[in-house]
DRENDO-1510 file (C-alpha; in Angstrom, 1 decimal, always signed):
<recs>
REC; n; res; u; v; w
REC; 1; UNK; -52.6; -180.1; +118.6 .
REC; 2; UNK; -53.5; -180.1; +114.8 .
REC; 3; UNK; -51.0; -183.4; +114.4 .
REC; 4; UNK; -53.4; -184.8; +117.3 .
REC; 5; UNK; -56.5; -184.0; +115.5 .
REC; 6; UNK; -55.3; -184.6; +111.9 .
REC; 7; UNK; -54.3; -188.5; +113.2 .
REC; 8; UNK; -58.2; -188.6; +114.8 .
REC; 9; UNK; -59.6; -187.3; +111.7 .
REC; 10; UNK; -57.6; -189.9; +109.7 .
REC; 11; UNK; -58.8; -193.0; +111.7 .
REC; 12; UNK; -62.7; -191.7; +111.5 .
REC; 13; UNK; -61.9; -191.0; +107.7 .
REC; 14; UNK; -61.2; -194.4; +107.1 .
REC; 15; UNK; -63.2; -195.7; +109.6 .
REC; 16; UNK; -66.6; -194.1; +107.7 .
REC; 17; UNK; -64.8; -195.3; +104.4 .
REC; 18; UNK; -64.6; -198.8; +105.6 .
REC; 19; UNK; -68.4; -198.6; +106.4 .
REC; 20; UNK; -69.3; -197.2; +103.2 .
REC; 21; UNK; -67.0; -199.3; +101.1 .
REC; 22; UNK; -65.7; -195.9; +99.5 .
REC; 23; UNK; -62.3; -195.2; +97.8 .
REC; 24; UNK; -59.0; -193.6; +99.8 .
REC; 25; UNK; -58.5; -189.8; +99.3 .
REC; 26; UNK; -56.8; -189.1; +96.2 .
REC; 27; UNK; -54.4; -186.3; +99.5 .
REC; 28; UNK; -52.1; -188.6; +98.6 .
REC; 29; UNK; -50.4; -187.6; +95.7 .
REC; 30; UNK; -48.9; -191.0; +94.5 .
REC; 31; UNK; -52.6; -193.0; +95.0 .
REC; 32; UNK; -53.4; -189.8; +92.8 .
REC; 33; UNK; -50.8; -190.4; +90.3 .
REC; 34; UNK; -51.4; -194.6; +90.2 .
REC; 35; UNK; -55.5; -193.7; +89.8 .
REC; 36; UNK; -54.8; -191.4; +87.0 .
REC; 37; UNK; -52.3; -193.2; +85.3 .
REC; 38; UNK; -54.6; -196.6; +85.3 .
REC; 39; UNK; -58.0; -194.7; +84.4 .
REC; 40; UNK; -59.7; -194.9; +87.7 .
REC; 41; UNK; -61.6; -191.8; +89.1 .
REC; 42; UNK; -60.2; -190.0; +91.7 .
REC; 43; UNK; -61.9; -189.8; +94.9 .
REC; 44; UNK; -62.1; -186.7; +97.3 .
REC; 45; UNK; -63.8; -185.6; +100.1 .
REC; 46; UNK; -65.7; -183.3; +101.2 .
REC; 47; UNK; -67.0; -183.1; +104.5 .
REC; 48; UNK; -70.1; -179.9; +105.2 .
REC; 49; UNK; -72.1; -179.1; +108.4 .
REC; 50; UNK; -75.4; -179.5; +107.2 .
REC; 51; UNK; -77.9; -182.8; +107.5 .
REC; 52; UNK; -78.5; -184.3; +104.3 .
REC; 53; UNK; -80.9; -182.0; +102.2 .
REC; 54; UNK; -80.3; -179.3; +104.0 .
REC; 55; UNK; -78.8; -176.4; +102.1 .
REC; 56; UNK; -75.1; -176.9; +101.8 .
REC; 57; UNK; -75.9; -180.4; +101.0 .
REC; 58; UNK; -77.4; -179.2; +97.7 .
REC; 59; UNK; -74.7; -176.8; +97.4 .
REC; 60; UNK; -72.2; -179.4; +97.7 .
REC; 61; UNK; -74.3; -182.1; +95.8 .
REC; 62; UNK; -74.8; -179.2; +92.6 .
REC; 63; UNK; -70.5; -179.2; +93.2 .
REC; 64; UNK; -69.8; -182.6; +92.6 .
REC; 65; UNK; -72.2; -183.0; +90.1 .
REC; 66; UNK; -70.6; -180.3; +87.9 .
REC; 67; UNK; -66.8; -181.4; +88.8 .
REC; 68; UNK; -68.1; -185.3; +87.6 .
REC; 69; UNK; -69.3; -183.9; +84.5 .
REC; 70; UNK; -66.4; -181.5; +83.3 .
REC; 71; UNK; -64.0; -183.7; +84.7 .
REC; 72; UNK; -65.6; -186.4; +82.4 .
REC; 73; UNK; -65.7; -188.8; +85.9 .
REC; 74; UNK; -61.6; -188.4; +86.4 .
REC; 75; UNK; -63.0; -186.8; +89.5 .
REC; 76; UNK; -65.5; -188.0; +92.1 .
REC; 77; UNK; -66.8; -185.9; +95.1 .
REC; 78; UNK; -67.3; -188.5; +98.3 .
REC; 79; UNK; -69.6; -186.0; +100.5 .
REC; 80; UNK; -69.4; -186.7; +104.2 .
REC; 81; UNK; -72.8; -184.4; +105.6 .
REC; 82; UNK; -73.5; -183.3; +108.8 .
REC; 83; UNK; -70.1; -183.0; +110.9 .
REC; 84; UNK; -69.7; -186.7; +110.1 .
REC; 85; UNK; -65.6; -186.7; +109.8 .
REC; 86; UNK; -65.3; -184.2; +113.3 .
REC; 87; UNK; -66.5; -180.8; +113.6 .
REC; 88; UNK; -65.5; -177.6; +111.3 .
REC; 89; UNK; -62.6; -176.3; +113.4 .
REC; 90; UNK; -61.1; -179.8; +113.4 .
REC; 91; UNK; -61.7; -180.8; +109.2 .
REC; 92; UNK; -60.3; -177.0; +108.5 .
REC; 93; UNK; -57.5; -178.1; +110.6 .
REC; 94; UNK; -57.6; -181.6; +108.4 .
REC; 95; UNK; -57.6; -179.5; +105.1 .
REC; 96; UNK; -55.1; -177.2; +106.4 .
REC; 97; UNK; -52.5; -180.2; +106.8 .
REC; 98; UNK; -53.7; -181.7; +103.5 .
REC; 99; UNK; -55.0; -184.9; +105.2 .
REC; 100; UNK; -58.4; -183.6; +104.1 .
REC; 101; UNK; -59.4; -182.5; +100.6 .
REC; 102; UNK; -62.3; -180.1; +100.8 .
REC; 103; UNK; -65.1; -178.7; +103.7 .
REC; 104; UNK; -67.5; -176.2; +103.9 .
REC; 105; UNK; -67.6; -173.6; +106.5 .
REC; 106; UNK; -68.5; -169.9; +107.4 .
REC; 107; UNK; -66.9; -166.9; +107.6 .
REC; 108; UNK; -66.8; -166.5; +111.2 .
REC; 109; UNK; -64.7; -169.9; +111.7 .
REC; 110; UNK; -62.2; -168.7; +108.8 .
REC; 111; UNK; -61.3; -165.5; +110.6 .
REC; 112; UNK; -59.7; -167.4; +113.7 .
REC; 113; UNK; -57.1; -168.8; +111.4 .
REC; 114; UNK; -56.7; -165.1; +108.8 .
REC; 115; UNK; -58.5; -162.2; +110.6 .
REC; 116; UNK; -59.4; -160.2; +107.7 .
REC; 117; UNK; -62.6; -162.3; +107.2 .
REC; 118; UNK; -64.4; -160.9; +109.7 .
REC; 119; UNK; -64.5; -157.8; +107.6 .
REC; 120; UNK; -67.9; -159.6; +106.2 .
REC; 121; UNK; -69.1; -161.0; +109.4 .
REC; 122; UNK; -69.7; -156.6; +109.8 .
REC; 123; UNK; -73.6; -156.1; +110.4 .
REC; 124; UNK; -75.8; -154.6; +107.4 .
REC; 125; UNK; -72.5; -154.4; +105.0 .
REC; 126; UNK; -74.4; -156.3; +102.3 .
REC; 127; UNK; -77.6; -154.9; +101.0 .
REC; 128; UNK; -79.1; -158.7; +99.1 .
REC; 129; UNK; -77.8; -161.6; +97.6 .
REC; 130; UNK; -76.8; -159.7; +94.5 .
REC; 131; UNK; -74.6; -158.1; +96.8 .
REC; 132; UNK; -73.3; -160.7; +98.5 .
REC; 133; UNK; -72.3; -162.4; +94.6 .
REC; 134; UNK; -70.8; -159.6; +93.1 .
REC; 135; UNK; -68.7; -158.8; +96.3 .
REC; 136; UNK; -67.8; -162.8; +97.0 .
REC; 137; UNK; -67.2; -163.8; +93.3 .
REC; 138; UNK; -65.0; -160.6; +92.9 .
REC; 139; UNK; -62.0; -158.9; +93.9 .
REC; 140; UNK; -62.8; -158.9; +97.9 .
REC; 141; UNK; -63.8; -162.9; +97.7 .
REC; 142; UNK; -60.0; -163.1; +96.0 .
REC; 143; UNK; -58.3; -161.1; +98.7 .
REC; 144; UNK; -59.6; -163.0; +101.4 .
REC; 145; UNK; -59.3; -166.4; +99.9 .
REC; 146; UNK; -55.5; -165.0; +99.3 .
REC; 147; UNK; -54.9; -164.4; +103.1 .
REC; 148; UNK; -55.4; -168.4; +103.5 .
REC; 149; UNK; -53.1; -169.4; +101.3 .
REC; 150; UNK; -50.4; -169.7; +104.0 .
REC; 151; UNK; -52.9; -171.4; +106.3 .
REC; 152; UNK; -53.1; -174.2; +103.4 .
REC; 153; UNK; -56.3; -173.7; +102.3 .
REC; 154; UNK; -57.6; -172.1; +98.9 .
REC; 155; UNK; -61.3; -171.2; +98.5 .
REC; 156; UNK; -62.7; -173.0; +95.6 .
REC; 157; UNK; -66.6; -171.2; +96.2 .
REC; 158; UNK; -69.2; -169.4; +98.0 .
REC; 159; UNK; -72.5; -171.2; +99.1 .
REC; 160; UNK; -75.3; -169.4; +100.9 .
REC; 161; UNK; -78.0; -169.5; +103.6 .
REC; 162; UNK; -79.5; -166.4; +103.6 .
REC; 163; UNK; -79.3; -163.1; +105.8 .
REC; 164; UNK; -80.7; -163.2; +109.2 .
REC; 165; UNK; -83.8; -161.5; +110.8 .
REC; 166; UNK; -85.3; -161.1; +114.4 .
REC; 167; UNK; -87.9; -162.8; +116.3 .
REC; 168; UNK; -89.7; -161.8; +119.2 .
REC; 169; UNK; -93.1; -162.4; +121.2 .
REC; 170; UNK; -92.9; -158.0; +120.5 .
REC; 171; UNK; -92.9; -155.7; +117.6 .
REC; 172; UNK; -89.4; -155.2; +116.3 .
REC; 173; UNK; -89.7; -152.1; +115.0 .
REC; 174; UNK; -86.8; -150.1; +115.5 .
REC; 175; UNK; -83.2; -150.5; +117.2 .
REC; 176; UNK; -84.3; -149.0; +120.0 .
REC; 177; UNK; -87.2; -151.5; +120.4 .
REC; 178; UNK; -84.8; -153.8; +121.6 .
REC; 179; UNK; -84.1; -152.4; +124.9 .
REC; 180; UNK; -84.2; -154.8; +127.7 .
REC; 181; UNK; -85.2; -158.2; +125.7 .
REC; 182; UNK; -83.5; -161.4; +126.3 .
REC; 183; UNK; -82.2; -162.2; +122.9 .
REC; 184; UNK; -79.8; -164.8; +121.6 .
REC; 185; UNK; -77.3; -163.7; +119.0 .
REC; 186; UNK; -74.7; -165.9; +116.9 .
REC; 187; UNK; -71.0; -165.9; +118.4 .
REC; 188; UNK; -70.2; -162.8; +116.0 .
REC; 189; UNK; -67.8; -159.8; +118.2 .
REC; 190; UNK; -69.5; -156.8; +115.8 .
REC; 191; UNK; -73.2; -158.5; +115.9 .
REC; 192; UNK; -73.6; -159.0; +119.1 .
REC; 193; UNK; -72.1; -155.6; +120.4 .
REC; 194; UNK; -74.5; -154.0; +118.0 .
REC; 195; UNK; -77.3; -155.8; +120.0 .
REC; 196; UNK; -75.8; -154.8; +123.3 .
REC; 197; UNK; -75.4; -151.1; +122.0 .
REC; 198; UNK; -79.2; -151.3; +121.1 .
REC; 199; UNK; -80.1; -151.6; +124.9 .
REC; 200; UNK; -80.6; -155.6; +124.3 .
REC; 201; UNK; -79.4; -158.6; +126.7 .
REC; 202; UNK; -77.3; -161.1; +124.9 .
REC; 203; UNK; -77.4; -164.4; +125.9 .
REC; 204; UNK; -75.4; -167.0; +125.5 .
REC; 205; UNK; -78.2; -170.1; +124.2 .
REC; 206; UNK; -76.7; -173.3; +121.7 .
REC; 207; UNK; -78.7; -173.3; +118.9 .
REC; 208; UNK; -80.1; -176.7; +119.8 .
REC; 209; UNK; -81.8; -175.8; +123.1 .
REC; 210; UNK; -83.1; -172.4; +121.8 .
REC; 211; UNK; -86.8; -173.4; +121.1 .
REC; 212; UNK; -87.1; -174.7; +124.8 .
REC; 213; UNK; -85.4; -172.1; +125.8 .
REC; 214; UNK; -87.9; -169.4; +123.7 .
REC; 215; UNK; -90.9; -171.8; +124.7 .
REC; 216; UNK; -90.0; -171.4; +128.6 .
REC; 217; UNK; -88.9; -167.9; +128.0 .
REC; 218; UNK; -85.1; -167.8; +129.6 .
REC; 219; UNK; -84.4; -166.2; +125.9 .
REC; 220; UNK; -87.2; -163.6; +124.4 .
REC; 221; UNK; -85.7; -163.2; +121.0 .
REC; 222; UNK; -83.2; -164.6; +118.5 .
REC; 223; UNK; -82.1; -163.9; +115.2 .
REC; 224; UNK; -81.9; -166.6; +112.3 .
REC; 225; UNK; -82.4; -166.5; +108.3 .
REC; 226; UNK; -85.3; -167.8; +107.5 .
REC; 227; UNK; -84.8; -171.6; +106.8 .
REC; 228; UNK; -83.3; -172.0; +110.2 .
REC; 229; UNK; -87.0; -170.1; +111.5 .
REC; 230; UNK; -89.0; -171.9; +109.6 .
REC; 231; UNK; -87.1; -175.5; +109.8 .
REC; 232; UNK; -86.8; -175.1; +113.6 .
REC; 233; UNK; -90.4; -173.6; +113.8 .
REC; 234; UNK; -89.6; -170.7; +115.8 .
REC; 235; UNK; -93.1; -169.4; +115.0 .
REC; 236; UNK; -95.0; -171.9; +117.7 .
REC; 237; UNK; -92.9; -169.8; +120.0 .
REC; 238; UNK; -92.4; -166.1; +118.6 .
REC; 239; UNK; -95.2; -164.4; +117.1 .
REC; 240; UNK; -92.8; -161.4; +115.3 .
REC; 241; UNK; -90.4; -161.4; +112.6 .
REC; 242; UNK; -88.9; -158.3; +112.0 .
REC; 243; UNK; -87.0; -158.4; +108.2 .
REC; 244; UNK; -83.6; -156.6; +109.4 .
REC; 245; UNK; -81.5; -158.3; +107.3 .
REC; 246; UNK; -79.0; -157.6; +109.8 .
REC; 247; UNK; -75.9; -159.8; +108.8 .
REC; 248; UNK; -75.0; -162.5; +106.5 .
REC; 249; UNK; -72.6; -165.0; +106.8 .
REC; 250; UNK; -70.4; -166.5; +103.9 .
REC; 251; UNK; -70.2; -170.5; +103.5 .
REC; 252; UNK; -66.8; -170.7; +101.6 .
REC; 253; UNK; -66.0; -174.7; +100.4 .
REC; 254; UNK; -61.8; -175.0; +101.2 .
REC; 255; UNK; -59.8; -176.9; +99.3 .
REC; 256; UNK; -56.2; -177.9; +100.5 .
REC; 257; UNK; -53.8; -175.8; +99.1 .
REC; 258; UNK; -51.5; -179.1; +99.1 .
REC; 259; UNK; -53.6; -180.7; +96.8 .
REC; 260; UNK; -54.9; -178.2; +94.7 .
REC; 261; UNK; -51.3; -176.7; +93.8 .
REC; 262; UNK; -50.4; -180.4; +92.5 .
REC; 263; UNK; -53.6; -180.5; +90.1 .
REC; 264; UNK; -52.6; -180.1; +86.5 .
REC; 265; UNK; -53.3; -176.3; +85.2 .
REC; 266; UNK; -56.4; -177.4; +83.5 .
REC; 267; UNK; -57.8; -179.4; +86.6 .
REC; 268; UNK; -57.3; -176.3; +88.6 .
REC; 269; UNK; -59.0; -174.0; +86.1 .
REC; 270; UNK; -61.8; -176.3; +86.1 .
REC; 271; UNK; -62.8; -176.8; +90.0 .
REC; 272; UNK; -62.7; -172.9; +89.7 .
REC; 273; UNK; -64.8; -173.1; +87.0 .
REC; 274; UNK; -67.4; -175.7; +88.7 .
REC; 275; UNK; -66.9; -173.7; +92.0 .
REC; 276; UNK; -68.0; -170.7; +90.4 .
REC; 277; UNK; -71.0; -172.1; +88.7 .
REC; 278; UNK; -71.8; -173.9; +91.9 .
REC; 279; UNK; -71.9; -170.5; +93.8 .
REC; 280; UNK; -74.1; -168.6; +90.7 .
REC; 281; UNK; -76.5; -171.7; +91.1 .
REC; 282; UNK; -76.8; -171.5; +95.3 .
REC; 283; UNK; -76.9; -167.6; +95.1 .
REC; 284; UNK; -80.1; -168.5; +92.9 .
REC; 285; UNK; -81.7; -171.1; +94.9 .
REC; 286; UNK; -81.1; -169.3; +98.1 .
REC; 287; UNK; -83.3; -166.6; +96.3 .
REC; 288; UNK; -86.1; -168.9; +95.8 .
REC; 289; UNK; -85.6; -170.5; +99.0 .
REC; 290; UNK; -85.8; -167.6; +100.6 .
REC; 291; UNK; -89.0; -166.2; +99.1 .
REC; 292; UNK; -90.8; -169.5; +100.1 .
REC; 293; UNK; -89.6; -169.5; +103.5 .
REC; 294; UNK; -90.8; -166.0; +103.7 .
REC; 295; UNK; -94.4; -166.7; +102.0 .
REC; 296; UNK; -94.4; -169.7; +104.8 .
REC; 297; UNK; -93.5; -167.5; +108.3 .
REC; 298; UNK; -95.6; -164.8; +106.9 .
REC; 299; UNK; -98.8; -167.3; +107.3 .
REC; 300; UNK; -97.6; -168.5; +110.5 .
REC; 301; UNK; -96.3; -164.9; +111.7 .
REC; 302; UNK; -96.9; -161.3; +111.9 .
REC; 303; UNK; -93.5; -160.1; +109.9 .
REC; 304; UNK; -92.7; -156.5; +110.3 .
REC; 305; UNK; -90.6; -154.7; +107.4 .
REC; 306; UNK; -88.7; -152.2; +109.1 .
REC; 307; UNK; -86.4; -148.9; +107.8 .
REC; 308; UNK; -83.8; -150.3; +107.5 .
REC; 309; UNK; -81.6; -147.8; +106.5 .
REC; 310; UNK; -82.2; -146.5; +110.2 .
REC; 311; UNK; -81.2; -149.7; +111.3 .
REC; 312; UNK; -78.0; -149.6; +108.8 .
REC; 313; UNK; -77.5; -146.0; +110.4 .
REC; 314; UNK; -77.2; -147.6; +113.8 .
REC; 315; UNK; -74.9; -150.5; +113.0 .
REC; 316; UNK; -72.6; -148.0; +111.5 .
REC; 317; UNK; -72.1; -146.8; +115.6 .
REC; 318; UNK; -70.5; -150.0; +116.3 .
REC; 319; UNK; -69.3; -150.8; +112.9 .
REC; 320; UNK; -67.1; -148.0; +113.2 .
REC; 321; UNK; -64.9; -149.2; +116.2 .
REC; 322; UNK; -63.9; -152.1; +113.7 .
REC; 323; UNK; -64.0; -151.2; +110.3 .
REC; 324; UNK; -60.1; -150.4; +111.3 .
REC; 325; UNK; -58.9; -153.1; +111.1 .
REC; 326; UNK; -60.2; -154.2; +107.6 .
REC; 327; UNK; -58.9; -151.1; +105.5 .
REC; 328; UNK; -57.7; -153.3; +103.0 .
REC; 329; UNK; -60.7; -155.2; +102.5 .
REC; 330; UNK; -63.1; -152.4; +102.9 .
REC; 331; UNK; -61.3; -151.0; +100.0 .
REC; 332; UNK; -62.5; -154.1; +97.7 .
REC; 333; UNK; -66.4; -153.8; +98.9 .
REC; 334; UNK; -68.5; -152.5; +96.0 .
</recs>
């Protein structure tokens, strides 16, 4: 199955390359060797989920533009936005076989192929995005890159798009407030049996027919960070925000371990060093962000700031029959 899709993904490649009169992938090491040994730039890509502008375009475009400028131009990032070269399981699949150089993706998606990352798809285990940097840039961001290593894939940084919070045409007050209400929850094991355990109806609702299906009221809640209420303007169609904070999700940007393990030592040193700075700098403006988006639903919404170490105190019920499985990790969380 991943030779099927790897052979799809290399026709679209250079089927989108074609149309945008861009360079090959430097994947294969000898059009690497012949474009370093003549002076031309390398070219790799990097394919992300997000529409252009949108926050892991920035992320990505702050990347590039730091790997152009170290590199002194020997490198050049092609970006590929918004699912263009196939969706995220099928370019991980693509950077897993070395047939695609980079992608952005999430936590939750990175867990089907090493299980341990779903240790930080566990609700209310970060407390802010202070947190979420020390914990990511440090030993437990190692250890689970480390566990994809043999998948063929080496995490080269962390972006960010902010915890999520629930909506509701209710006050969200408490855990217990939940109790009966419709409310659509991300595809996350933990998350959504923390909902269930709260008295709450899960539905299943894609994230593209959720406004209708909040406007016609087949779904009563959901639970987003706040760019994704704001952008999607959840507020015409749910009057309360309740700041849980409830769970975060990592955006690691992959690199194929095939191509990064045949960079010189000091090319390697530096997309860590770029892919370090790049996280620092989206851990900054997803601060900002965030505090804007805030400022914006709180003029369109009534937002409730709730305990939330009751809230913590509950998701510790259901964290509990996991947490298990993760000893290793959980031993890295500071």
């Amino acid at each position: 199955m991943k030779k099927f899709w790897s052979l799809l993904l290399s026709v679209a490649m250079i089927a989108s390359l074609a149309a945008c009169g861009g360079s090959g992938s430097s994947s294969d090491s000898s059009n690497s060797g012949d474009a370093a040994a003549s002076g031309e730039a390398i070219h790799l890509k990097l394919s992300h989920p997000s529409a252009e502008g949108g926050p892991y375009d920035l992320m990505s475009k702050k990347f590039k533009e730091l790997v152009e400028e170290k590199s002194g131009g020997k490198y050049v990032i092609d970006i590929f936005a918004a699912n263009a070269l196939g969706s995220q399981e099928e370019v991980l699949d693509a950077v897993s076989l070395g047939t695609l150089d980079m992608a952005v993706t999430s936590d939750d998606i990175l867990a089907k192929y090493a299980p341990e990352w779903g240790y930080i798809g566990l609700p209310f285990l970060f407390d802010d995005v202070d947190d979420v940097d020390e914990n990511l840039n440090g030993e437990l961001g190692a250890y689970l890159s480390s566990k994809l290593e043999d998948k063929g894939m080496f995490v080269i940084s962390f972006f960010e798009n902010g915890f999520r919070n629930v909506t509701a045409n209710k006050e969200i007050k408490t855990p217990q407030d939940l109790a009966g209400l419709k409310i659509r929850v991300m595809t996350n094991e933990p998350l959504r049996a923390m909902f269930t355990n709260a008295g709450a109806v899960v539905t299943n609702v894609s994230f593209s027919e959720l406004y209708q299906a909040l406007q016609l009221g087949t779904c009563e809640a959901e639970e987003n960070p706040f760019a994704n209420i704001r952008d999607k303007k959840f507020y015409e169609v749910q009057s309360y925000m309740c700041v849980t904070m409830h769970s975060h999700t990592a955006e690691p940007l992959v690199m194929s371990k095939e191509l990064f393990d045949g960079l010189p030592a000091e090319d390697q040193a530096m997309f860590q060093e770029a892919g370090l700075e790049a996280s620092k700098w989206a851990y900054q403006h997803a601060k900002e962000v965030d505090a804007e988006n805030r400022e914006y639903l709180e003029g369109q919404m009534t937002v409730i700031e709730p305990d939330r170490e009751l809230w913590k105190d509950f998701a510790a019920q259901t964290n509990a029959s996991y947490e298990a499985n993760y000893t290793e990790a959980a031993a890295l969380k500071k």
